[in-house]
N, C-alpha and C positions, 0 to 999 in steps of 0.2 A: 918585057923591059924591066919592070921596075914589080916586088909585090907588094901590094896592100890590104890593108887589113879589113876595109869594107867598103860593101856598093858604093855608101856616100861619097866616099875618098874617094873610089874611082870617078864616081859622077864629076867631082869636084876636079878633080886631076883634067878629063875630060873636056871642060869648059876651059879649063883655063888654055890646053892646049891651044884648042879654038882661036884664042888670041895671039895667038903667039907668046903667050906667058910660061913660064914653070916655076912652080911653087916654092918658097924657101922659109923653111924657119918656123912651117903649123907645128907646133905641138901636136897636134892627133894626126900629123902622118907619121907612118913607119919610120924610123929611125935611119932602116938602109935606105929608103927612096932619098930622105931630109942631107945624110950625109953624101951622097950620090951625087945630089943636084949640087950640093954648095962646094964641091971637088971640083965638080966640073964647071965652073961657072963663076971661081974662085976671080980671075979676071976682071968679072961684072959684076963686082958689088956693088959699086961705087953709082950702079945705077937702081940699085932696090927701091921700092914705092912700096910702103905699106898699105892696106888695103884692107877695109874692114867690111867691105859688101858682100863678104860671104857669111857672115856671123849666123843669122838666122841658120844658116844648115846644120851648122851645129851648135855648140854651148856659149861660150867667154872668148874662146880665143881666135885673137887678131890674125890673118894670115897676111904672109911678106912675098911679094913678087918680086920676080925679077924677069928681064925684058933682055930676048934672044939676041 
């Protein structure tokens, strides 16, 4: 699908699928996945939820969902 640049991210990618979510806007994901999703999905922004309950996985930054 999509490459990333490590296990975390995958982890992370991972869970979120889980929910029906896909990731938009982390900073520490790849660039092609980041641009990828908010192409596709360009439609649905209007529903994005920010979301800071991944923070601990990694450093400072906030990760932005958006909802299938």
């Amino acid at each position: 699908m999509f490459t990333l640049t490590s296990i975390k991210k995958q982890k992370l990618i991972e869970k979120v699928n889980e929910k029906n979510l896909y990731v938009i806007g982390d900073k520490l994901l790849h660039h092609a996945f980041e641009e990828a999703v908010i192409k596709y999905h360009k439609e649905l922004l209007k529903n994005i939820i920010l979301q800071k309950n991944f923070k601990t996985m990694f450093s400072h930054h906030s990760t932005v969902y958006i909802t299938k």
